[in-house]
Backbone bond lengths (Angstrom), bond angles and torsions (degrees), N, CA, C in turn:
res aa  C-N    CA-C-N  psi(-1)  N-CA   C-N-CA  omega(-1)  CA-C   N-CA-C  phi
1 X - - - 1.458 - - 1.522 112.01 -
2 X 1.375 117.44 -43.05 1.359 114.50 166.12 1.157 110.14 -78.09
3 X 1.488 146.50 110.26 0.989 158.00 -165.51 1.714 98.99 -131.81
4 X 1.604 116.65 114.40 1.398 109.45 167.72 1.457 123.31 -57.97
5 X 1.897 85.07 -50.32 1.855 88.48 -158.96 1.405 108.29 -85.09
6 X 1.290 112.96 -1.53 1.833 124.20 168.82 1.435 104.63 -64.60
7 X 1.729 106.81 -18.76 1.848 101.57 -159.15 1.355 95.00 -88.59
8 X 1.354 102.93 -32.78 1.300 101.77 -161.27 1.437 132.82 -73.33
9 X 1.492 103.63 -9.95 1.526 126.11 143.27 1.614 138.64 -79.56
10 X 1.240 106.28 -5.52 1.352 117.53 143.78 1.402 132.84 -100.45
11 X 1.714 115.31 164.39 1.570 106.57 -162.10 1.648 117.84 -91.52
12 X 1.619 102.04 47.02 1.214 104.56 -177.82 1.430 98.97 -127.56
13 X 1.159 129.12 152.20 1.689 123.77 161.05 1.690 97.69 -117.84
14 X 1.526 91.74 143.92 1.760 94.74 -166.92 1.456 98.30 -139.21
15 X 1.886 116.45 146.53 1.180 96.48 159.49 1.314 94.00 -149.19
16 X 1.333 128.14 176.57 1.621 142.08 -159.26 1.532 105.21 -157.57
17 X 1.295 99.59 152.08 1.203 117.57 -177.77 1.671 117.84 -174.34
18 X 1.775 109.37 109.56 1.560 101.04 -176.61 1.561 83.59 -122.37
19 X 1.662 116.98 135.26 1.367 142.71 164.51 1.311 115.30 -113.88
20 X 1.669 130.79 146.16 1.220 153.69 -172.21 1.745 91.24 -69.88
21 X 1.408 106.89 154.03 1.464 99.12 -170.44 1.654 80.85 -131.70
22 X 1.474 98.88 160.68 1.550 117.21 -178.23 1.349 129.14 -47.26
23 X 1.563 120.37 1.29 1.313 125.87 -177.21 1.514 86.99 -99.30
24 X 1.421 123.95 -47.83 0.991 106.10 -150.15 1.487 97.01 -74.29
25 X 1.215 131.55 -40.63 1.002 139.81 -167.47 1.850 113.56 -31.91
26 X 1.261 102.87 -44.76 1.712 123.82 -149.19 1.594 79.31 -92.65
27 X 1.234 129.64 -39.26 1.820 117.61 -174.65 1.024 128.91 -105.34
28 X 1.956 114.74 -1.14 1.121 121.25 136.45 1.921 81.52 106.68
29 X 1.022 155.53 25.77 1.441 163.72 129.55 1.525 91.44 -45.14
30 X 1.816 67.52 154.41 2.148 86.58 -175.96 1.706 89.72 -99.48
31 X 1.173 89.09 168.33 2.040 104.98 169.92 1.337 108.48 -60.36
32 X 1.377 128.02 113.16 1.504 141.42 -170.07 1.403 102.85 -88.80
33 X 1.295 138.16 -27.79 1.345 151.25 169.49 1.748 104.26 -53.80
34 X 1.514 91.60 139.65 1.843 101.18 167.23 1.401 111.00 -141.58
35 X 1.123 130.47 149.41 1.782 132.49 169.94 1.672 108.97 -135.30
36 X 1.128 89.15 141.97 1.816 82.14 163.69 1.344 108.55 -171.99
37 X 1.165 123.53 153.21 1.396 129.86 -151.19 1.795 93.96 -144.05
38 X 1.670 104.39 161.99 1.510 130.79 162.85 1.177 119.30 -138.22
39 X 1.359 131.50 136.20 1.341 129.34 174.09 1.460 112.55 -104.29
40 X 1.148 143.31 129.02 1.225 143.98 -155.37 1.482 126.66 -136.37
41 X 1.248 145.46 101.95 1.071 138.53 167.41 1.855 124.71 14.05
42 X 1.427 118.83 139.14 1.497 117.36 161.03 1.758 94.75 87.44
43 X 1.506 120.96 6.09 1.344 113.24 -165.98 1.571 124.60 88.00
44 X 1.411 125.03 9.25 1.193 137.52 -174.06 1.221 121.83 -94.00
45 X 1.349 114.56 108.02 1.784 128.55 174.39 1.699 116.48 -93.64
46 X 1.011 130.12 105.65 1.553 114.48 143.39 1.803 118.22 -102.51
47 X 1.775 92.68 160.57 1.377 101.31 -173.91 1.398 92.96 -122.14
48 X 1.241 105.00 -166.67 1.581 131.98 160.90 1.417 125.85 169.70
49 X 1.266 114.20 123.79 1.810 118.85 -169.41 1.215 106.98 -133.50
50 X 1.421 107.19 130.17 1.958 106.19 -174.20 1.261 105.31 -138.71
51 X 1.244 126.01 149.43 1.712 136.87 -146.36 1.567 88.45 -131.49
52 X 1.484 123.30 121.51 1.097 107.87 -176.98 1.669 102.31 -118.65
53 X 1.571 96.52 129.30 1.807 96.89 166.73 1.200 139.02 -30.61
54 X 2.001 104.40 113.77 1.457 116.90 -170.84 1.874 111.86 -42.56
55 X 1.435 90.80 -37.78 1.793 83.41 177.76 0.943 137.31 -126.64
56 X 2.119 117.36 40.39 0.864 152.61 164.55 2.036 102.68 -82.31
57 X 1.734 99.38 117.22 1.775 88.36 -168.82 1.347 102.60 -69.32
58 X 1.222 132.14 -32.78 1.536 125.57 -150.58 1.689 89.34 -114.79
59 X 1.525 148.09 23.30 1.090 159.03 143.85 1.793 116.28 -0.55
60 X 1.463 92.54 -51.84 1.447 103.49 -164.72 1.324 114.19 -82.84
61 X 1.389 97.72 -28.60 1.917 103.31 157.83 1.232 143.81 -84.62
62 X 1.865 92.06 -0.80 1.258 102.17 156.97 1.002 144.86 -91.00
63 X 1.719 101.63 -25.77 1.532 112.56 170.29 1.605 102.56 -65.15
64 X 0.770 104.94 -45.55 1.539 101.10 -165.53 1.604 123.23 -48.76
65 X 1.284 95.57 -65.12 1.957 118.33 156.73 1.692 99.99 -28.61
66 X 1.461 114.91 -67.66 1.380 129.15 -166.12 1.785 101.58 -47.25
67 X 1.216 99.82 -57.32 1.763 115.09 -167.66 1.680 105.47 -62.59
68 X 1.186 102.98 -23.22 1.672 107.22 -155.94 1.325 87.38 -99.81
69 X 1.357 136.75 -92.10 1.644 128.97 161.40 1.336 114.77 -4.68
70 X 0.832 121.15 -51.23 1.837 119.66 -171.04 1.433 100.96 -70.16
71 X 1.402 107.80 -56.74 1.620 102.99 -174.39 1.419 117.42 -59.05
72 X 1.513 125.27 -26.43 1.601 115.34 179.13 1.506 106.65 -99.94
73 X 1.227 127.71 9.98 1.469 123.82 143.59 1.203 126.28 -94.50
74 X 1.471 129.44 7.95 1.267 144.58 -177.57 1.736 93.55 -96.78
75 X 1.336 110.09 -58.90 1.449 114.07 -173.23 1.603 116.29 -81.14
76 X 0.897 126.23 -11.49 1.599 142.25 132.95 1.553 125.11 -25.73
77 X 1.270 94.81 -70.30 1.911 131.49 174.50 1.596 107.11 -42.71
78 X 1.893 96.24 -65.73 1.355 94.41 -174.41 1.424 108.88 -115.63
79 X 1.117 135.27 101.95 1.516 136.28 -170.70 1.631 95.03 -95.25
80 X 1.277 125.25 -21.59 1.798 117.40 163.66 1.455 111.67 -153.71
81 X 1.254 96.58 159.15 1.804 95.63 -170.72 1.391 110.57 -46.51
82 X 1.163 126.21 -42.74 1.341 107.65 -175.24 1.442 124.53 -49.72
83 X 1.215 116.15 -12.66 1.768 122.14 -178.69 1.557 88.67 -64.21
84 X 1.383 114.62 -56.14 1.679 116.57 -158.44 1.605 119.07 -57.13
85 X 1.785 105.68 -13.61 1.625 108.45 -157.88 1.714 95.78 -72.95
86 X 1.297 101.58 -65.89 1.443 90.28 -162.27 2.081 114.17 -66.93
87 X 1.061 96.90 152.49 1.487 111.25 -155.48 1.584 98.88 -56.08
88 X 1.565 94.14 -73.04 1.272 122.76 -158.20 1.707 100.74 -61.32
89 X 1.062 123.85 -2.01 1.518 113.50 -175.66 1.639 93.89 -119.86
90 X 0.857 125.05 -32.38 1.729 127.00 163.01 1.428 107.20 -58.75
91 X 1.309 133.55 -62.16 1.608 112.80 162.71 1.578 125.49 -52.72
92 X 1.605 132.16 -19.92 0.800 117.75 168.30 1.436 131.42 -75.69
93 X 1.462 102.63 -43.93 1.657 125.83 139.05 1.689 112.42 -13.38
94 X 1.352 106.35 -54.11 1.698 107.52 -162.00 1.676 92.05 -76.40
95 X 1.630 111.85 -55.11 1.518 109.19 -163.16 1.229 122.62 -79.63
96 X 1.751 108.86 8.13 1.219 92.40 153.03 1.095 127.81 -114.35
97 X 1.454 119.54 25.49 1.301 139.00 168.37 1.400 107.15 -71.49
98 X 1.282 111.97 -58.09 1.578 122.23 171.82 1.443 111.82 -48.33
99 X 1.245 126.14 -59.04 1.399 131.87 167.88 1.417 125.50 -31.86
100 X 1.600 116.79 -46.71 1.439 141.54 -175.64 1.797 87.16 -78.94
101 X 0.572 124.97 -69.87 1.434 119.92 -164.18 1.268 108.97 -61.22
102 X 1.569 139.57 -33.54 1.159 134.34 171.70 1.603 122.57 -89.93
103 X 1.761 105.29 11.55 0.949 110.86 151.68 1.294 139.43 -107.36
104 X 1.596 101.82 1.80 1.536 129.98 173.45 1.602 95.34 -79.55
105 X 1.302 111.06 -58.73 1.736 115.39 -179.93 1.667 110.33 -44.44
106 X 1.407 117.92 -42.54 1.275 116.64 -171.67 1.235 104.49 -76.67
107 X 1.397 147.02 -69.55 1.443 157.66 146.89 1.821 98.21 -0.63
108 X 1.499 105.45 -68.37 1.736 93.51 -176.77 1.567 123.80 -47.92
109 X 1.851 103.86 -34.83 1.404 88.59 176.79 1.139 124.84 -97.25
110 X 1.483 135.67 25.55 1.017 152.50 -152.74 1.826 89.22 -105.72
111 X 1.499 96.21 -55.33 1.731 127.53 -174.59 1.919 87.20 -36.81
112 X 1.213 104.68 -62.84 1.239 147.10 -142.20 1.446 111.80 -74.55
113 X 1.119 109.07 -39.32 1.921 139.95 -175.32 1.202 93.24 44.99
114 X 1.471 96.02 62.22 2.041 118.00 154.20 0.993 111.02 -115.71
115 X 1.316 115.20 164.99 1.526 127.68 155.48 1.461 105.25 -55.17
116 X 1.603 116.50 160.09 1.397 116.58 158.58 1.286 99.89 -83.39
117 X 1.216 132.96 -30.09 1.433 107.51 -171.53 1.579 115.00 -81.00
118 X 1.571 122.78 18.91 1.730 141.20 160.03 1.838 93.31 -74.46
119 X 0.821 103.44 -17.29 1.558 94.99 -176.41 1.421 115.80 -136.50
120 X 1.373 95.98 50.65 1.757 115.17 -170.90 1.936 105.57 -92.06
121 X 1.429 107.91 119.88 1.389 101.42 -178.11 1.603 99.09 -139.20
122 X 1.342 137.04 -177.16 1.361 147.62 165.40 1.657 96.58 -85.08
123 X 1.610 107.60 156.50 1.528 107.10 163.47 1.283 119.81 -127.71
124 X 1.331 159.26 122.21 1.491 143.52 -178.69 1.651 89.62 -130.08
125 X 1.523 112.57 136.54 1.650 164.98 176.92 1.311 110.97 -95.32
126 X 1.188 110.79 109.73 1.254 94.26 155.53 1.861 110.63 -135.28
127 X 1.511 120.86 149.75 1.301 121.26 178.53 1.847 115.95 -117.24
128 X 1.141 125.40 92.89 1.476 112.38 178.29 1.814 119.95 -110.09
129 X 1.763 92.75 128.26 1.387 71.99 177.12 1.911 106.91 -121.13
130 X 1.002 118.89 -133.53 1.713 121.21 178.98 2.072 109.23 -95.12
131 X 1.379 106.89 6.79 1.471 102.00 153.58 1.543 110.56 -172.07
132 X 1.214 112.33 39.23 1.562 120.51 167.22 1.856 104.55 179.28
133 X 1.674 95.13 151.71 0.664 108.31 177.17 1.928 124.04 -133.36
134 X 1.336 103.52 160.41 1.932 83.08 -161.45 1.829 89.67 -155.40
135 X 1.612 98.53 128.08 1.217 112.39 -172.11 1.729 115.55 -138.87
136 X 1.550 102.53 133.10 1.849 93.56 176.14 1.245 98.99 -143.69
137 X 1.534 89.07 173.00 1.933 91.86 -157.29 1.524 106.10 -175.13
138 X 1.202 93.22 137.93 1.658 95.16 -162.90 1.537 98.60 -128.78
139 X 0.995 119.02 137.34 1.914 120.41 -166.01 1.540 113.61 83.78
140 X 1.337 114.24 -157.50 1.419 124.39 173.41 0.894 116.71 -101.10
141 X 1.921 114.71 -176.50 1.683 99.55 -156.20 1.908 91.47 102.27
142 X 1.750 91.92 168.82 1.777 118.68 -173.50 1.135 89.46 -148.78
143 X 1.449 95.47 171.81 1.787 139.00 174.51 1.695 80.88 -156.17
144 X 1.499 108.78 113.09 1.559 117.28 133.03 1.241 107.85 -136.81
145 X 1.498 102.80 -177.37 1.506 125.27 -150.49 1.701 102.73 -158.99
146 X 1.471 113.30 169.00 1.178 121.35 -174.77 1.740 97.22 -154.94
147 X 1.488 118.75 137.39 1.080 140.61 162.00 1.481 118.02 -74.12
148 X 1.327 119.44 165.24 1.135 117.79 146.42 1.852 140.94 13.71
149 X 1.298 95.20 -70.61 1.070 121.59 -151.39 2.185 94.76 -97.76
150 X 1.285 82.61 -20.11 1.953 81.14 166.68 1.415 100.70 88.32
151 X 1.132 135.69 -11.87 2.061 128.01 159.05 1.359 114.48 -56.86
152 X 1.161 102.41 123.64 1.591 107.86 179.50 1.775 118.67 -87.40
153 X 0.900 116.86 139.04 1.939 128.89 -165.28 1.315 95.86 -125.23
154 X 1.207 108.09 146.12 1.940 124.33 168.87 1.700 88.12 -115.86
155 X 1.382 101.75 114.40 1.369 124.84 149.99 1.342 135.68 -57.65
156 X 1.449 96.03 -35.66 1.422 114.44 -176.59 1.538 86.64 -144.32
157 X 1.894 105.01 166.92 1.390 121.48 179.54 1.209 129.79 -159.51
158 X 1.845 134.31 144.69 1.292 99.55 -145.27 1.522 105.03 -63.79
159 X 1.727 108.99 -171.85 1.176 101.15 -165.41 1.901 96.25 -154.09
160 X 1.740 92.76 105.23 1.426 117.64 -174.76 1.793 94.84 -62.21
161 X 1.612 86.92 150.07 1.609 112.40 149.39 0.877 124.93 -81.29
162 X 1.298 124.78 178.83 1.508 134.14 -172.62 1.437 104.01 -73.73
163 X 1.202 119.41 -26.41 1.618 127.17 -176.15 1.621 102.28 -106.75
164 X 1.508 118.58 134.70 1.422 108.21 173.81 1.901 109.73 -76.91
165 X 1.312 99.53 161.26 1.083 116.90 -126.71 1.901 156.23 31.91
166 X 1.400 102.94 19.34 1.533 119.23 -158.17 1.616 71.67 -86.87
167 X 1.942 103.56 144.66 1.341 104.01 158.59 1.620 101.57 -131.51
168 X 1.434 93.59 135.51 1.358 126.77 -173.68 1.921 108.08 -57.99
169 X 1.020 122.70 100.13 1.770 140.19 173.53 1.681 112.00 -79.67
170 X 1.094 94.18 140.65 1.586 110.74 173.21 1.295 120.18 -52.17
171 X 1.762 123.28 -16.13 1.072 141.67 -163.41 1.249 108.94 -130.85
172 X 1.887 112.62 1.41 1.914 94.89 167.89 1.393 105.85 -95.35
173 X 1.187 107.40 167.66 1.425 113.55 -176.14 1.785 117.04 -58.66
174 X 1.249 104.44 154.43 1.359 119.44 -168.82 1.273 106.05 37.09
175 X 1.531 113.87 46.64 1.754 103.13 171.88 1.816 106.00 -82.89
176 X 1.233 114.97 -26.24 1.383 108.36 -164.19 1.664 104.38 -75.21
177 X 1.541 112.00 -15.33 1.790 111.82 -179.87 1.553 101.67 -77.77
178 X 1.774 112.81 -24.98 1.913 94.17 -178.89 1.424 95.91 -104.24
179 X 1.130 130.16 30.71 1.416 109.16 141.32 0.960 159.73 14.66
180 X 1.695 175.54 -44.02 0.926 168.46 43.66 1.629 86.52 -166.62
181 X 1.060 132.62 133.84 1.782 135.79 -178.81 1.549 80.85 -158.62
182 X 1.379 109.93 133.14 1.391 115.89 165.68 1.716 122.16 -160.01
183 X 0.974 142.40 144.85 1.069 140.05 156.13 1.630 151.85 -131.41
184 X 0.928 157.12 -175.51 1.462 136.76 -146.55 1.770 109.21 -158.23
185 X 0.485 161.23 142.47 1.440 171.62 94.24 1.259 137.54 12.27
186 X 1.269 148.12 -16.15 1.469 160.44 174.10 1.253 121.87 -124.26
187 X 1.597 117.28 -164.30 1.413 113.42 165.70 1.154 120.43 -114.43
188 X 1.199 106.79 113.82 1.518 139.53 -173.42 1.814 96.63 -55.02
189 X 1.218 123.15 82.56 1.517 127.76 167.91 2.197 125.38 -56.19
190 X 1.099 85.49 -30.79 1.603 93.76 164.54 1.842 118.49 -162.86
191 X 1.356 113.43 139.05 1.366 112.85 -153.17 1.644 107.10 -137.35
192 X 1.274 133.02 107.84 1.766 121.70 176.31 1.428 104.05 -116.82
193 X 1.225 118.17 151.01 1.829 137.41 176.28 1.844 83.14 -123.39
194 X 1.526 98.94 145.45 1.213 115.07 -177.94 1.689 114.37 -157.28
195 X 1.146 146.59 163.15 1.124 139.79 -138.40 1.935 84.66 -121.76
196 X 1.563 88.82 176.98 1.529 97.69 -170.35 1.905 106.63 -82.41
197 X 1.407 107.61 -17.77 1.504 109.37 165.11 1.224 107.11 -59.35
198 X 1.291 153.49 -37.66 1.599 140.84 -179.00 1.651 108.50 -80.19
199 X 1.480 127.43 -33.87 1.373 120.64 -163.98 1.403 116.03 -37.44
200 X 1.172 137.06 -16.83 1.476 122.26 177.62 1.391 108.77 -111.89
201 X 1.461 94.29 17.59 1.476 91.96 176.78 1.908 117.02 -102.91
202 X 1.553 89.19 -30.19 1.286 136.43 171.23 1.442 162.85 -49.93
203 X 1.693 80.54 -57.30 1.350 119.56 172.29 1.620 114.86 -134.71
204 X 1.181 124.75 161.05 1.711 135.74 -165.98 1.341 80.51 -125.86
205 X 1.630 96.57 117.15 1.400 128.08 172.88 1.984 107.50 -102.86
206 X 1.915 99.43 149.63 1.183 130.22 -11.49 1.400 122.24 -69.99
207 X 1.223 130.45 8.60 1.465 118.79 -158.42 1.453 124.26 -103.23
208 X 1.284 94.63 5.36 1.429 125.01 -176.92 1.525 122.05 33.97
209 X 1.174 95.27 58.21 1.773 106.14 175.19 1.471 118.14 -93.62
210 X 1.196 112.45 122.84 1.868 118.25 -175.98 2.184 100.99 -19.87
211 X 0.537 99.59 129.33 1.440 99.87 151.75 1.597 144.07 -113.82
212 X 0.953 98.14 101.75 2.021 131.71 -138.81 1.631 75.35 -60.02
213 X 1.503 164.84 -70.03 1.332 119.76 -153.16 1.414 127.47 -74.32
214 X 1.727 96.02 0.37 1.775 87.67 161.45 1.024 99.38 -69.45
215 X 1.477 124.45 -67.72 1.841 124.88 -132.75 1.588 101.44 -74.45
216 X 1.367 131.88 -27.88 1.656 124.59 -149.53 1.769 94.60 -89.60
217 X 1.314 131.26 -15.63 1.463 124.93 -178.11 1.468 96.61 -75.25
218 X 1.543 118.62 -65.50 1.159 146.80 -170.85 2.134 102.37 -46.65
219 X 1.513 122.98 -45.69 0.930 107.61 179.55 1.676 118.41 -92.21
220 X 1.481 112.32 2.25 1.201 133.39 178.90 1.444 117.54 -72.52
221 X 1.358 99.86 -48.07 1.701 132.13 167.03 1.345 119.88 -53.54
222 X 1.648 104.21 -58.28 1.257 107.35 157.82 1.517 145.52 -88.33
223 X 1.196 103.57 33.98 1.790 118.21 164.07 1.608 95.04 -121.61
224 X 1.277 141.99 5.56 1.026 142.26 151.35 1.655 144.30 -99.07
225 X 1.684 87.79 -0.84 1.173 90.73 155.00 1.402 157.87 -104.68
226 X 1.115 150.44 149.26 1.565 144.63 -153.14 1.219 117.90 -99.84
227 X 1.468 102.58 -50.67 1.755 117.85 166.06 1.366 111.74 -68.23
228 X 1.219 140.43 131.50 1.288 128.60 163.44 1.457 95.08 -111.59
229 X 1.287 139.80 -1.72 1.364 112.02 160.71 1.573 115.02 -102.01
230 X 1.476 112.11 3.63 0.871 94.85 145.56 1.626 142.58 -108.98
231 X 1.142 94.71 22.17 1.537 121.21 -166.00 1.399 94.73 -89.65
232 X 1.814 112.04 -33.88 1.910 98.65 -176.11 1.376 94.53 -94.15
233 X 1.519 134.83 -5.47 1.886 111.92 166.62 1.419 91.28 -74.30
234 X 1.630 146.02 -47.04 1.388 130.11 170.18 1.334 122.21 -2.90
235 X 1.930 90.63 -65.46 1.635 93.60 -147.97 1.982 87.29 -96.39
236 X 1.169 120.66 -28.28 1.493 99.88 167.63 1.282 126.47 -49.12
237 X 1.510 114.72 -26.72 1.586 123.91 -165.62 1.757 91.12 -87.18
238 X 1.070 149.04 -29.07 1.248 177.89 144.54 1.706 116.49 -21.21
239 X 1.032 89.43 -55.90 1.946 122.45 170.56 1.041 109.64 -51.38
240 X 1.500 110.79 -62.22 1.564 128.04 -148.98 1.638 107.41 -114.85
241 X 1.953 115.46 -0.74 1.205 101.53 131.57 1.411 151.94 -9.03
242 X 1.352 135.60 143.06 1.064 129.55 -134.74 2.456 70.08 -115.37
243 X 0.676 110.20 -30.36 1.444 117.89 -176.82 1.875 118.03 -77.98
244 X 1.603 98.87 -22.62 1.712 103.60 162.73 1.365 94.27 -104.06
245 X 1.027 131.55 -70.09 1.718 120.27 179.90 1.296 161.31 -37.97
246 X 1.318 98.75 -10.19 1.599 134.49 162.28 1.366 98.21 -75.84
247 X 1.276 109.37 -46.66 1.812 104.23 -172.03 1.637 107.80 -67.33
248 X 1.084 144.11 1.75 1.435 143.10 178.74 1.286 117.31 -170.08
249 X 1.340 117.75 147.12 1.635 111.40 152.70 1.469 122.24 -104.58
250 X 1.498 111.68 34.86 1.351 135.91 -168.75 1.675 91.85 -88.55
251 X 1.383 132.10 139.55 1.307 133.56 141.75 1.435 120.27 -25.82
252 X 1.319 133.55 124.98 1.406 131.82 -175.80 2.095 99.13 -103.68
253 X 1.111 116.57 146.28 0.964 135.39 162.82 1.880 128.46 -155.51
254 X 1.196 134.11 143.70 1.134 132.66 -137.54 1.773 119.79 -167.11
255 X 1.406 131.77 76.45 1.537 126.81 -157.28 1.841 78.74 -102.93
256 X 1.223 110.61 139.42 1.414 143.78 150.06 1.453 119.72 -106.95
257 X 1.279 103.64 116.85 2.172 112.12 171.24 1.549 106.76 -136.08
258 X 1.086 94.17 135.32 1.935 112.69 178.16 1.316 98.00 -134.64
259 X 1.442 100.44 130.94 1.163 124.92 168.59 1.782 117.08 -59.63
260 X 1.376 109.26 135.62 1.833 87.60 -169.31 1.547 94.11 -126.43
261 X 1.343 128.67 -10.09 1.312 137.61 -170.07 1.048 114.30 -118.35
């Protein structure tokens, strides 16, 4: 699904990158984080990035399942922009993406004779086409985007529990009613989903608005680059900086797309 040289024939340039973050590092856990992306004909991007619970055991197979399911019912949904125009069928489009995937999660642990909540992760969606864009997301983590004009918007935002710090999983109850379903109006010219290890790196708390000297180097960088495989050892080497990594021992993960057409 991540396909470089597939991207590179579509009018998006994309790059991804999920790295093991310093907790895991020291206790010897794999990277619980997943991303994965499609580039699609007519100007059409989907993403998907899922953060899977530090103390969920089988976590990492859930995000993954979660991210991967979501993304081929996303590209399913909208096979051309016109799927994306009308509103009300683009949110339905999105929630039942979420649905499909948290019914892949339930089914795996069934497979599995786990709990679903052994395979408890966050999910964030994203749908872009050449004049709208449509994003949902359940847990923490973003979807922003930038127009034209280069201001950055959070589409989506993280998204507290009832208890501070509790983060809301694809697999706790009534997660699919708080939802995050949203959508936007134009063409979304550059767009990143990022995991809850970057948010303060990320976003300007509390109000959680993009914070433009992360994103404007980072999307600057990436309309300048040629390699895109080597553009994601870049941004892995980038991640796992000693200057993002100090800031958390959370898993870092991070998809960048610019519009090039």
């Amino acid at each position: 699904m991540n396909n470089p040289f597939a991207e590179l024939r579509s009018s998006w340039r994309v790059v991804a990158a999920a790295v093991k973050g310093k907790g895991h590092e020291k206790t010897g856990q794999p990277c619980q984080d997943s991303v994965h992306w499609q580039a699609g004909g007519e100007g059409l991007l989907f993403a998907a990035l899922a953060d899977g619970a530090g103390s969920a055991k089988l976590s990492e197979i859930g995000s993954n399942l979660a991210a991967q399911t979501a993304l081929r019912a996303l590209a399913e949904s909208f096979k051309t922009p016109a799927a994306l125009r009308d509103d009300a069928s683009a949110k339905a489009a999105l929630k039942a993406a979420l649905e499909t995937a948290l019914k892949a999660l339930t089914e795996e642990a069934r497979t599995r004779q786990a709990k679903p909540g052994d395979l408890a992760t966050t999910l964030l969606i994203c749908a872009a086409g050449p004049d709208r864009l449509a994003a949902a997301q359940v847990g923490d983590g973003a979807v922003v985007y930038a127009a034209g004009g280069g201001s950055l918007h959070a589409l989506t935002r993280p998204a507290a529990g009832e208890y501070l710090n509790e983060t809301v999983f694809l697999t706790s109850e009534g997660a699919l009613g708080r939802a995050q379903i949203e959508t936007w109006s134009g063409r979304a010219e550059q767009v990143a989903l990022f995991s809850d290890g970057l948010q303060m790196l990320a976003l300007k708390m509390p109000e959680a608005a993009p914070h433009t000297p992360f994103f404007q180097p980072l999307f600057g960088w990436l309309e300048r680059a040629s390699d895109l495989s080597a553009a994601r050892a870049d941004l892995e080497k980038l991640l796992r900086s000693p200057r993002v990594s100090e800031r958390t021992d959370d898993d870092l993960t991070l998809l960048l797309a610019r519009r090039m057409q």
